[in-house]
N, C-alpha and C positions, 0 to 999 in steps of 0.2 A: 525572465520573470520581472526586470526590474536591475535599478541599481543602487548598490550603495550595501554595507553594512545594515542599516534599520529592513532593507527586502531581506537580507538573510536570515536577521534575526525573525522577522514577522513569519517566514514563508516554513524555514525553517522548525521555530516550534511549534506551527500547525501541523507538520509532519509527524514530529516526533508526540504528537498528541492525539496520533492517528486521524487525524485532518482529513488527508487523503482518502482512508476506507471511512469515514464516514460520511463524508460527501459524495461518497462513490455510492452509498444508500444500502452502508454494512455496516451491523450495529458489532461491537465492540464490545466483549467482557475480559476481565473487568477492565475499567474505566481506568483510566490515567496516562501518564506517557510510557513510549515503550523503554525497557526495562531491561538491560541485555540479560538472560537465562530466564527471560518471565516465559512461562503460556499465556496464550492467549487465543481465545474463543470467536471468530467472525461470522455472522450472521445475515444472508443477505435479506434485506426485507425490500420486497416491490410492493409498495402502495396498490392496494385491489388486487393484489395476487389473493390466488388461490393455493400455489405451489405450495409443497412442505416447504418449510424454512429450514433451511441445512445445514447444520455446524459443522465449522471449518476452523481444525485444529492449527495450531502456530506457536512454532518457540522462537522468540526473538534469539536472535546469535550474534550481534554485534548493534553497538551504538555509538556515534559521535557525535560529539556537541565541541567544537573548537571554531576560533576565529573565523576561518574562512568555509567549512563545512559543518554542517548540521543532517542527521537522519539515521537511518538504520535497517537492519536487514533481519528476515526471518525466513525460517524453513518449516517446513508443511510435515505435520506429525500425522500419524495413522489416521485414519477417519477422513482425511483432507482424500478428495478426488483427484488432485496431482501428487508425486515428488519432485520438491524442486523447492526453489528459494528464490525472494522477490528483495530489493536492494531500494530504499526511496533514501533519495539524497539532495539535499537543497547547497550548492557551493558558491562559494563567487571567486573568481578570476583576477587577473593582478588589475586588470584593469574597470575593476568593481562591478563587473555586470553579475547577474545572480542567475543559474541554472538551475534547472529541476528535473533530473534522471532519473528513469525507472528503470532498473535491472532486472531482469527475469528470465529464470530456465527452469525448465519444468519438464516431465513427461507424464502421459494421463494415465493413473495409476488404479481407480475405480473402474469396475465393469462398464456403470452406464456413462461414466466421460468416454472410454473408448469407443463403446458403443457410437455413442452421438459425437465422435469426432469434429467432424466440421461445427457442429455445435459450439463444443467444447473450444474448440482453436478462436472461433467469432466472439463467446462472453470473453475468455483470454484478452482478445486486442482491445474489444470495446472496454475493458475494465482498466487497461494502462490510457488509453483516452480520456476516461474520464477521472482517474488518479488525477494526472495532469491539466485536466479542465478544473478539477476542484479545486488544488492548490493556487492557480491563475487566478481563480475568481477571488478567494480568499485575499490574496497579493492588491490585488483592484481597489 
């Protein structure tokens, strides 16, 4: 991402301010940073869709904010088409460079994610792609 302390800070609380899912083009209720035992409501919205728009349940389960890392992690409440939990973490290294990991394990827990399988696996990858394209751009 960048180096120094001011990338971690910057890269960092655009994360925990849901940065990432909103630049991924998922709206976010409510609003604010994440919150460790908060829910939270994600909503993809594709410009010129037609699709329903799907709510996708989420309780935050962990948060840090300390010197060298910044970010947090949530797990997928009933209604969410996986179980599983997603980890965004912005850190930086002794020798001050600044990363940006996405952790994810999941398994498709709705009919139609099984269904649509390969589907389902392709939004998966493209959607840690573009976590990470959002935060990059952000950082720029």
């Amino acid at each position: 991402m960048g180096h120094g302390p001011e990338v971690l800070e910057r890269a960092g609380h655009y994360v925990l301010g849901w940065g990432s899912q909103l630049g991924t083009g998922f709206a976010v209720h409510p609003a604010g940073p994440a919150r460790e035992g908060g829910t939270v409501l994600l909503r993809l919205n594709l410009p010129g869709s037609r699709w329903p728009r799907q709510v996708i349940p989420c309780r935050v389960v962990w948060t840090v904010d300390e010197p060298d890392r910044i970010g947090f992690g949530y797990g997928t409440l009933p209604g969410h088409p996986e179980c599983g939990e997603e980890a965004f973490l912005v850190s930086m290294d002794a020798g001050g460079e600044v990363w940006f990991e996405v952790t994810a394990f999941s398994r498709l827990s709705a009919w139609y994610a099984r269904l649509g399988r390969p589907v389902a696996l392709l939004c998966q990858h493209l959607a840690i792609e573009r976590y990470l394209a959002a935060v990059a751009a952000h950082v720029r």
